[in-house]
Backbone as a printed PyTorch tensor [residue, N CA C, xyz], in Angstrom:
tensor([[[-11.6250, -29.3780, -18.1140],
         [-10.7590, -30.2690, -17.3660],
         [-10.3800, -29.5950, -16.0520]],

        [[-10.4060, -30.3310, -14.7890],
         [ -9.8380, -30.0280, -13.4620],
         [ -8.4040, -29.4190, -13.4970]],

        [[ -8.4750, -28.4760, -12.7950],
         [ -7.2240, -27.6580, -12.6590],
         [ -6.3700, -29.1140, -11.9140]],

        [[ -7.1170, -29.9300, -11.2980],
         [ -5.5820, -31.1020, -10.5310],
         [ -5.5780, -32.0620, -11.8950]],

        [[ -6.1230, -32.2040, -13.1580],
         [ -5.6700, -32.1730, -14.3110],
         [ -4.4450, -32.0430, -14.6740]],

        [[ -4.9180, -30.7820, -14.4840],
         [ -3.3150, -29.9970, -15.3590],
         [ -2.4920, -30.1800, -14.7840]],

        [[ -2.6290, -29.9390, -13.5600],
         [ -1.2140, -30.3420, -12.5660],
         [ -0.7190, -31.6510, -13.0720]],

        [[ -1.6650, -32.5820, -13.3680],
         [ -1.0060, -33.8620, -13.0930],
         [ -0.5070, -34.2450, -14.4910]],

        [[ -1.3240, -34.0410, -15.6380],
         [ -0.4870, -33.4700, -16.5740],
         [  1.1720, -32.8210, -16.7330]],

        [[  0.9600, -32.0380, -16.1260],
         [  2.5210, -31.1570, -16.3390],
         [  3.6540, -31.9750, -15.4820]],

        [[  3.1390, -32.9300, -14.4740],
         [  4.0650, -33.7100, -13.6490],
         [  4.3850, -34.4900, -14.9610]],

        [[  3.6100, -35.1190, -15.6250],
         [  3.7340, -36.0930, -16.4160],
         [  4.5130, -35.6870, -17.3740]],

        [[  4.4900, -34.4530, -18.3620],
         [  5.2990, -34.3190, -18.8710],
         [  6.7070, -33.9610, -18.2910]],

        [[  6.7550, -33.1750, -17.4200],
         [  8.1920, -33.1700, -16.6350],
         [  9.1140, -34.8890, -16.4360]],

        [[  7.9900, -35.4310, -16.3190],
         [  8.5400, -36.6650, -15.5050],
         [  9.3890, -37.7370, -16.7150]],

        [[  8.1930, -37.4870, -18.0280],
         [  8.4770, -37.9480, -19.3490],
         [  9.8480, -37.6530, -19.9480]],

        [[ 10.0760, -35.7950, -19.7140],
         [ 11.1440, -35.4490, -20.2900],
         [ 12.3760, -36.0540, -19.4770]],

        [[ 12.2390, -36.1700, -18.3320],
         [ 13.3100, -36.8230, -17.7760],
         [ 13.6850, -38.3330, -17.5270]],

        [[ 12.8610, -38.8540, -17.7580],
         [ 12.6960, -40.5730, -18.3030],
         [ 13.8520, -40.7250, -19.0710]],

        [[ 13.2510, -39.7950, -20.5150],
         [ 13.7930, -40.2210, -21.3440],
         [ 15.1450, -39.9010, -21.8850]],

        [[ 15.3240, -38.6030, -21.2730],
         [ 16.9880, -38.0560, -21.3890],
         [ 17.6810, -39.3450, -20.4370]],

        [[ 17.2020, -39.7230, -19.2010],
         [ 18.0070, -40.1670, -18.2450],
         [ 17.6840, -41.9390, -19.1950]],

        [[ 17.2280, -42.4430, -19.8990],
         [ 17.3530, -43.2750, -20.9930],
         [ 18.4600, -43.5570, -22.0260]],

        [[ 18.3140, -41.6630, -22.7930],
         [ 19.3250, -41.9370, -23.4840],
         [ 20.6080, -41.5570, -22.7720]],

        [[ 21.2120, -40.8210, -21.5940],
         [ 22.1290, -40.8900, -21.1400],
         [ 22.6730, -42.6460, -20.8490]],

        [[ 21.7120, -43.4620, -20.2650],
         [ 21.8610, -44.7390, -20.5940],
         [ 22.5010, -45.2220, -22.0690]],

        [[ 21.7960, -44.9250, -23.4480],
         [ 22.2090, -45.5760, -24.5770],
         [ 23.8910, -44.7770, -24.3140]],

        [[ 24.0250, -43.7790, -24.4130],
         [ 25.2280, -43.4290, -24.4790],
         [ 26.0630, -44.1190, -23.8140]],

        [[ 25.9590, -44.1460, -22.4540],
         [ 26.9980, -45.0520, -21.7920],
         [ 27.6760, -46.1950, -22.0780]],

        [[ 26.2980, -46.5570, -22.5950],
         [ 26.4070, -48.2800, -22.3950],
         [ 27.8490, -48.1050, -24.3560]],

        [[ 26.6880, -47.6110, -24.8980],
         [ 28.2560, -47.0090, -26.4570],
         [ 29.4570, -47.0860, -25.3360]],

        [[ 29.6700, -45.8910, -24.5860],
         [ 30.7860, -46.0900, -24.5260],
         [ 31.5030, -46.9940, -23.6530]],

        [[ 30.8580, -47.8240, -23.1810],
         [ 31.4920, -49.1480, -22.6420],
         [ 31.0830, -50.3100, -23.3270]],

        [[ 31.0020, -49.9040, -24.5640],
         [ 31.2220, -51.2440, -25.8190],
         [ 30.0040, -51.9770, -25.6440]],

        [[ 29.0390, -51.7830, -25.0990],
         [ 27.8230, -52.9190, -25.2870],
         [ 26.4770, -52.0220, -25.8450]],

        [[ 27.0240, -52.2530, -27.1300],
         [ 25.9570, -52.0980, -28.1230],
         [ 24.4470, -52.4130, -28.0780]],

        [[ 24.3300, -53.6800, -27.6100],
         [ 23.4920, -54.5200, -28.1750],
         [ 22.7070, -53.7220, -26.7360]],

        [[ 22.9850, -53.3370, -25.5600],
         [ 22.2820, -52.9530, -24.1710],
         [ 21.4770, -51.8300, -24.6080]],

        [[ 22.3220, -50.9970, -25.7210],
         [ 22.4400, -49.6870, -25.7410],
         [ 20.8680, -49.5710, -26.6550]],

        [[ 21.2940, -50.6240, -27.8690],
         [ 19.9130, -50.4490, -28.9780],
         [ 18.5610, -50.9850, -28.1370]],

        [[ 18.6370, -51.7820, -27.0610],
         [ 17.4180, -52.0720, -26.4080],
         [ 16.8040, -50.9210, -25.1920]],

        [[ 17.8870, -50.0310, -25.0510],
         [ 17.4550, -49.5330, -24.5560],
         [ 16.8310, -48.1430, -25.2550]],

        [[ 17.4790, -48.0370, -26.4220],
         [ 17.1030, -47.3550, -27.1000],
         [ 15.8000, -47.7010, -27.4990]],

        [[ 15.7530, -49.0550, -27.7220],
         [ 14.1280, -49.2840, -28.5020],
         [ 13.0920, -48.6630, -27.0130]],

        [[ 13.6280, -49.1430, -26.0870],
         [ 11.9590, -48.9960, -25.0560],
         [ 12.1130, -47.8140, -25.1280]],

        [[ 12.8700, -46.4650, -25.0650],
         [ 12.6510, -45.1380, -25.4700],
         [ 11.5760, -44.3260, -25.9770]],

        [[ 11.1010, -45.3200, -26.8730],
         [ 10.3410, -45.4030, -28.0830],
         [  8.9210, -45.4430, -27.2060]],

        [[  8.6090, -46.2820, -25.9600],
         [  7.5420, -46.1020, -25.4340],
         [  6.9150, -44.5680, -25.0180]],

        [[  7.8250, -43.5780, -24.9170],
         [  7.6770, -42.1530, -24.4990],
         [  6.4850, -41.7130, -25.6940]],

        [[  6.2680, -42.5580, -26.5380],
         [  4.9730, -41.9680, -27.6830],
         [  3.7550, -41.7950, -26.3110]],

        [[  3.7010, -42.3170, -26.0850],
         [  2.3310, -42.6320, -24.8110],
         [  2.1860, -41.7680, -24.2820]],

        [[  3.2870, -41.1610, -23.5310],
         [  2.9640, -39.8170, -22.4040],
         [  2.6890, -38.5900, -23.3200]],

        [[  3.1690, -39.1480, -24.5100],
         [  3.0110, -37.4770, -25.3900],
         [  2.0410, -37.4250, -25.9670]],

        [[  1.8090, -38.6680, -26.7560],
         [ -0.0580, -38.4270, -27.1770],
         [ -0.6000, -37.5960, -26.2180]],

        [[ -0.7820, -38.3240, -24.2350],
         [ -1.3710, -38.4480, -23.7960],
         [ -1.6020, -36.4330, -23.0540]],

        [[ -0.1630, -35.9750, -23.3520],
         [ -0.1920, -34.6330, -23.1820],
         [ -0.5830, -34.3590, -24.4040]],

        [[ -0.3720, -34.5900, -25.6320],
         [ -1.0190, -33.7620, -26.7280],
         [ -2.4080, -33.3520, -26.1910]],

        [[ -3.2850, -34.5270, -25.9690],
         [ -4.3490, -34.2020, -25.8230],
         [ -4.7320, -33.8440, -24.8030]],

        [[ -4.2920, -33.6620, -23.6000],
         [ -4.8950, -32.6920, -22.5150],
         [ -4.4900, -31.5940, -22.8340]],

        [[ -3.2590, -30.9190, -23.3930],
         [ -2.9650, -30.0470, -23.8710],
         [ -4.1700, -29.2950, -25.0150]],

        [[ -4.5240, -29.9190, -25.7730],
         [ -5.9300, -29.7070, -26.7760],
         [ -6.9000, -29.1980, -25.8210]],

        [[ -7.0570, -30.1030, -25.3640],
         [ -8.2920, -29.4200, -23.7950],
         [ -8.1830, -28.4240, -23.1320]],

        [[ -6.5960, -28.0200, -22.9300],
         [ -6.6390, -26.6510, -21.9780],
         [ -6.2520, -25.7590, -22.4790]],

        [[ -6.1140, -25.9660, -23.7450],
         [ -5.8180, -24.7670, -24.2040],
         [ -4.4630, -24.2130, -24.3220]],

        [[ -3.4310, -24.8500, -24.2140],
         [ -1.8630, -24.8690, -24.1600],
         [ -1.5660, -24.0960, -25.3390]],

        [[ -0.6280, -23.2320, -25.0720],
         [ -0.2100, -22.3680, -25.9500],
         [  0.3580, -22.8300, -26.8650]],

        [[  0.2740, -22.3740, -28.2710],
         [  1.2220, -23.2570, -29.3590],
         [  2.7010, -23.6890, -29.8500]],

        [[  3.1670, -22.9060, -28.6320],
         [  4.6170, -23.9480, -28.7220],
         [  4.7150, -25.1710, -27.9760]],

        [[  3.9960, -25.3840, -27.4900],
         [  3.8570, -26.5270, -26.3960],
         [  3.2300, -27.1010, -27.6240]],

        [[  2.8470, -27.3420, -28.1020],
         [  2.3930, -28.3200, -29.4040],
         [  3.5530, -28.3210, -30.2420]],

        [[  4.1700, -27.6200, -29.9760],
         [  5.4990, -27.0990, -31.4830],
         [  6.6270, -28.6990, -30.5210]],

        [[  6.9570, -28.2680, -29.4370],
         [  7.7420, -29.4810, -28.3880],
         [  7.4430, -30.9410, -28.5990]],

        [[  6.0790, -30.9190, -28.4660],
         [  5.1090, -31.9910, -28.4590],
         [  5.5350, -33.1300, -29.3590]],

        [[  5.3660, -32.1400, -30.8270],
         [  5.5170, -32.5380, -31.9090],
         [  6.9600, -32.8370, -32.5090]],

        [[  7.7100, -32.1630, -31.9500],
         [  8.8110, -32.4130, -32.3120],
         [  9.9080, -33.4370, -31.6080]],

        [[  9.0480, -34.0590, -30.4030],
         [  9.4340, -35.5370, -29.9650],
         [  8.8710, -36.4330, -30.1970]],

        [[  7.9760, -36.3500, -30.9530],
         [  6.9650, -37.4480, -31.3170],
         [  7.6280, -37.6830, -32.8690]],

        [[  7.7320, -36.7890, -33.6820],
         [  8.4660, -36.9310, -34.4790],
         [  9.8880, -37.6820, -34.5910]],

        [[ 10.5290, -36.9130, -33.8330],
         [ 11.9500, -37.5640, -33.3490],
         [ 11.5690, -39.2540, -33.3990]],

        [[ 10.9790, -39.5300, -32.3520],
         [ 10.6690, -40.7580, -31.3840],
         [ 10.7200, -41.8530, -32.3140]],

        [[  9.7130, -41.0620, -33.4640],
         [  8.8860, -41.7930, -34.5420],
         [ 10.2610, -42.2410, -35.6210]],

        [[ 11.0040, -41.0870, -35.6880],
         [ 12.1050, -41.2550, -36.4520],
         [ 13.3260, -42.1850, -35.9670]],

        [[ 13.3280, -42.0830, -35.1250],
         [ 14.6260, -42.8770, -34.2500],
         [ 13.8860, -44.7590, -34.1490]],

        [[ 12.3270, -44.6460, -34.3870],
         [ 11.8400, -46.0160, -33.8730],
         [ 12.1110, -47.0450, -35.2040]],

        [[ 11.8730, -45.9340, -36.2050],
         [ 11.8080, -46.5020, -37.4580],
         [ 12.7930, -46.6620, -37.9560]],

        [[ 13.7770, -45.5450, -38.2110],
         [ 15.0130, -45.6420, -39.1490],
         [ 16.1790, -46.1920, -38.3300]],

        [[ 16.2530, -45.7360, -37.0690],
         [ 17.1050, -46.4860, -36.3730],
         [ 17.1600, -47.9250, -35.5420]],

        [[ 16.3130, -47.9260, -34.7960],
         [ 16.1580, -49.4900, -34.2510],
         [ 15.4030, -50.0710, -34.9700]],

        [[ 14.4980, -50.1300, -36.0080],
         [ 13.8810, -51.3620, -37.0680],
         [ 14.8740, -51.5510, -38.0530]],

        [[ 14.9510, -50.1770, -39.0150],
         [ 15.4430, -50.3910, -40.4110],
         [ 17.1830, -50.4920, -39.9530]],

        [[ 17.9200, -50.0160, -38.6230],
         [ 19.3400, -49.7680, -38.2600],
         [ 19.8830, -49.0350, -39.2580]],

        [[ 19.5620, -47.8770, -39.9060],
         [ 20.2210, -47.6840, -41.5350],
         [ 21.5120, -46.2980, -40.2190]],

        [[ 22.7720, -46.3190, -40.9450],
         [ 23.5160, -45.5880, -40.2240],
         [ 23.5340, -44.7570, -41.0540]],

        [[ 22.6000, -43.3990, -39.5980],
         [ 23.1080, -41.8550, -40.0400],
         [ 24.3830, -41.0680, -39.7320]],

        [[ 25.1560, -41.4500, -38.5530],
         [ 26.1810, -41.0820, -37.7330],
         [ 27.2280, -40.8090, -38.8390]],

        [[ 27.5170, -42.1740, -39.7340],
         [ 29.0770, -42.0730, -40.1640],
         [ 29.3150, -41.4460, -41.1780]],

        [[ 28.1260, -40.1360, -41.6820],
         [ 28.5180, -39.5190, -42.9240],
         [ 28.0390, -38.1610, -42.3440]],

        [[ 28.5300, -36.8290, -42.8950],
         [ 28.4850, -35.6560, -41.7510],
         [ 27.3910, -34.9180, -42.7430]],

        [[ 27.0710, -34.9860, -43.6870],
         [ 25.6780, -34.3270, -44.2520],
         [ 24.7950, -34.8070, -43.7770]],

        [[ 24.6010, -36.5490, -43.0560],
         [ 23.4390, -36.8060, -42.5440],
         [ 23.4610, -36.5020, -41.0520]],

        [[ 24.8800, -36.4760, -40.5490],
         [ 24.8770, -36.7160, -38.9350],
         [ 24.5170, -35.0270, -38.2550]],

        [[ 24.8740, -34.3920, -39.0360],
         [ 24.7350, -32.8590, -38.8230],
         [ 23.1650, -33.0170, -38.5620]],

        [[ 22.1620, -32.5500, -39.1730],
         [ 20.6950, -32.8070, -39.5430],
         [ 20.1600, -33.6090, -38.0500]],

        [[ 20.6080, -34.6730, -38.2300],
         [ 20.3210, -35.4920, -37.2520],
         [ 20.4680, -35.2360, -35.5210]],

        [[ 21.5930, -34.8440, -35.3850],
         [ 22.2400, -34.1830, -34.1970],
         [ 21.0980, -33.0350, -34.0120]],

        [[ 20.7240, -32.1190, -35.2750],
         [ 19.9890, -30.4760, -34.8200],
         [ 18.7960, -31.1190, -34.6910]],

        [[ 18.2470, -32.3330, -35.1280],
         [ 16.5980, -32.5890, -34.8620],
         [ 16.9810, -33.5910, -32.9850]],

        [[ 17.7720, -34.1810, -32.9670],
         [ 17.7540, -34.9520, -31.5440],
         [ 17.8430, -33.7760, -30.7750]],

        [[ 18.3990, -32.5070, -30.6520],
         [ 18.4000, -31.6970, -29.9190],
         [ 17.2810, -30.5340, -29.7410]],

        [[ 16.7870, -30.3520, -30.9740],
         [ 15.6090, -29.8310, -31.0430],
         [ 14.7430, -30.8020, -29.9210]],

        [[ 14.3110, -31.3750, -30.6580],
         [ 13.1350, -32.5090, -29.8810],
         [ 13.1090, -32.5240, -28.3030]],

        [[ 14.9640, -32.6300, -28.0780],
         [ 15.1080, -32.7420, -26.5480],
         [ 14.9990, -31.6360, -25.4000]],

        [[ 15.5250, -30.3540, -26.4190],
         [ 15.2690, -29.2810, -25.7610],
         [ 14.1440, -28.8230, -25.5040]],

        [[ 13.0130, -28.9240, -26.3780],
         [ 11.9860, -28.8850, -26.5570],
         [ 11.1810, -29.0920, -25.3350]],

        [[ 11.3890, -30.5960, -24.7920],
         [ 11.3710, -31.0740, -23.5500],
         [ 11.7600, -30.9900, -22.8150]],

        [[ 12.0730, -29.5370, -22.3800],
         [ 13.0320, -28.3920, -21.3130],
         [ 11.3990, -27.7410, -20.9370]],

        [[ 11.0770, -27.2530, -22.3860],
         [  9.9320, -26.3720, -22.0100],
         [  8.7240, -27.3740, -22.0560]],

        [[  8.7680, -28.5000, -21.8240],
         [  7.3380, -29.0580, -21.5110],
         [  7.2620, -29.6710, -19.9690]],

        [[  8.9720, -29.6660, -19.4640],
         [  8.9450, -30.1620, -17.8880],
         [  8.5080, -28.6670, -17.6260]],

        [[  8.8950, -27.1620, -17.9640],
         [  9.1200, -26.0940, -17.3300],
         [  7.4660, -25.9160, -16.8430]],

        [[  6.5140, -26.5680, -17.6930],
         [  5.3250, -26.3610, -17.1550],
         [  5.0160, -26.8310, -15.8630]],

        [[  5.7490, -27.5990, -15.2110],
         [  5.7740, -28.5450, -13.9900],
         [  6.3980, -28.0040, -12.5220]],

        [[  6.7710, -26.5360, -12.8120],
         [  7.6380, -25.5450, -12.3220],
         [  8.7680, -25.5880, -11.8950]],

        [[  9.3920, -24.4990, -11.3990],
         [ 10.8450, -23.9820, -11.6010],
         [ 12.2180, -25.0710, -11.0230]],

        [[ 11.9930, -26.3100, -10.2900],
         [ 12.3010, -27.4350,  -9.6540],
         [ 12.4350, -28.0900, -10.5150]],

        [[ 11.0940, -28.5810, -11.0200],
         [ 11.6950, -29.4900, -12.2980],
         [ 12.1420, -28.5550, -13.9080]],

        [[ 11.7390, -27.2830, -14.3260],
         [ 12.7260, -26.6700, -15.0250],
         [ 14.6920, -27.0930, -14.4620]],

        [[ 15.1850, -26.8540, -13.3870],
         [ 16.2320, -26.5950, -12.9240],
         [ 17.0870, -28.1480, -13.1890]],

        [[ 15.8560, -29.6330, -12.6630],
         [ 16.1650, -30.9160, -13.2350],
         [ 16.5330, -30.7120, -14.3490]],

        [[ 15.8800, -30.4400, -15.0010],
         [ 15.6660, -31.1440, -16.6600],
         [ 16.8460, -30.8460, -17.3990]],

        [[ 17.2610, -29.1400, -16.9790],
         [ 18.2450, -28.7380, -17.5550],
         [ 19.5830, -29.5240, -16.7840]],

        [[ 19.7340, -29.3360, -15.7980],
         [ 20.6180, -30.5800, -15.4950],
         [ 20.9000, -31.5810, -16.3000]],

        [[ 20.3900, -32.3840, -16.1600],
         [ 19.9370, -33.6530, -17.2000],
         [ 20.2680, -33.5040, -18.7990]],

        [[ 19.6710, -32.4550, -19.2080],
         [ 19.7850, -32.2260, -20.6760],
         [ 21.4030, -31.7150, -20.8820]],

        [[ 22.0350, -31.0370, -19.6280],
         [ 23.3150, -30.7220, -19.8230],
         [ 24.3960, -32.3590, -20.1760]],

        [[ 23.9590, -32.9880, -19.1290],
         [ 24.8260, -34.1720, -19.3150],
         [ 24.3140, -35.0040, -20.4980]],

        [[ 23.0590, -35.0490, -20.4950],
         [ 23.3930, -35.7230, -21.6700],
         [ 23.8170, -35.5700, -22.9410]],

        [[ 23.9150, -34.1400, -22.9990],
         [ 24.5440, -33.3800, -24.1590],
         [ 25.8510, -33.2900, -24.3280]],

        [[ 26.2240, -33.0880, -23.4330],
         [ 28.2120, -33.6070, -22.9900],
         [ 27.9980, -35.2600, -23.1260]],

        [[ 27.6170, -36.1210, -22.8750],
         [ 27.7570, -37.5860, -23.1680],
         [ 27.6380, -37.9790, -24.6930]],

        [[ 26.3130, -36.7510, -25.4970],
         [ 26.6300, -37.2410, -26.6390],
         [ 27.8430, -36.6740, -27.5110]],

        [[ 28.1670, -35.9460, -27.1540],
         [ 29.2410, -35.5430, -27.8170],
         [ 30.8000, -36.5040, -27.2650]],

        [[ 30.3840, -36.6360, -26.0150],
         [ 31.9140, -37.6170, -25.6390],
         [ 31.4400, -38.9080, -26.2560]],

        [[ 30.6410, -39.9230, -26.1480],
         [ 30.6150, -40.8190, -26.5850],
         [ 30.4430, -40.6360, -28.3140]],

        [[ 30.4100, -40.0880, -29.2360],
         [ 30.3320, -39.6920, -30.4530],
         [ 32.3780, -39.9570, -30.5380]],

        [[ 32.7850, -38.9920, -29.7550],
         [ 34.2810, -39.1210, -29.6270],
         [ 34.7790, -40.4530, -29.8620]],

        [[ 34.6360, -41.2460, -28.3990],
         [ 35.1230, -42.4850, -28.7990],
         [ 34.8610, -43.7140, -29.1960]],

        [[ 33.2720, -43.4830, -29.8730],
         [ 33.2470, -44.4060, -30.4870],
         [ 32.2050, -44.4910, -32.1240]],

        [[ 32.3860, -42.9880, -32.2980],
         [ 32.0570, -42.3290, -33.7820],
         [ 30.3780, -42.7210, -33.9960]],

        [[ 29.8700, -43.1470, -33.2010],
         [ 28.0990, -42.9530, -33.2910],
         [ 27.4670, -41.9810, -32.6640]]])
């Protein structure tokens, strides 16, 4: 694969990881200004982020990407997969009981952080974004968790 490949690759994942934080900073908001119903739709298109990650899985396969970059990969695709299914199809609530919400909280953050080090491939600019980004939305989930216990 072309080295302007990879480049364009690593834009893509940078660009992905920040889509989708700046998404769910969206679901959060919208929680905490009471419109639910904005929040789960926006949550569902979220769910489209499977695409860019296949689509890095497999250039990633091709170049040879070191194996934590598959470890990231996988662990938003997972997430994605988990949040598409149990939360916006089946709606089953994990939030309001703390043996499940604990668990839940360490895999959404896993997954997301994760996607710290798959923009970082995109270099030190968009590393410096992402973490931005991942800061607030990490303070949003915890404030909106506050006032309105999801």
């Amino acid at each position: 694969m072309k080295a302007v490949n990879v480049r364009l690759a690593n834009l893509v994942g940078a660009i992905t990881a920040n889509v989708y934080m700046l998404l769910i900073i969206a679901v959060f908001i919208s929680r905490i200004l009471g419109l639910l119903e904005i929040g789960h739709w926006v949550g569902f298109a979220s769910s489209l982020i499977i695409v860019p990650l296949v689509y890095l899985f497999l250039v990633g396969l091709r170049t040879g990407q070191r194996k934590i970059y598959f470890v990231w990969l996988t662990l938003m695709v997972l997430f994605t997969l988990f949040e598409l299914v149990v939360d916006q199809i089946l709606r089953i609530d994990l939030r309001s009981a703390q043996w499940t919400v604990v668990p839940y909280v360490m895999f959404f953050f896993a997954a997301t952080g994760g996607m710290i080090g798959v923009a970082s491939q995109a270099g030190r600019a968009w590393v410096i974004t992402t973490v931005i980004i991942f800061l607030i939305m990490a303070t949003l989930a915890f404030v909106q968790h506050g006032i309105t216990g999801l």
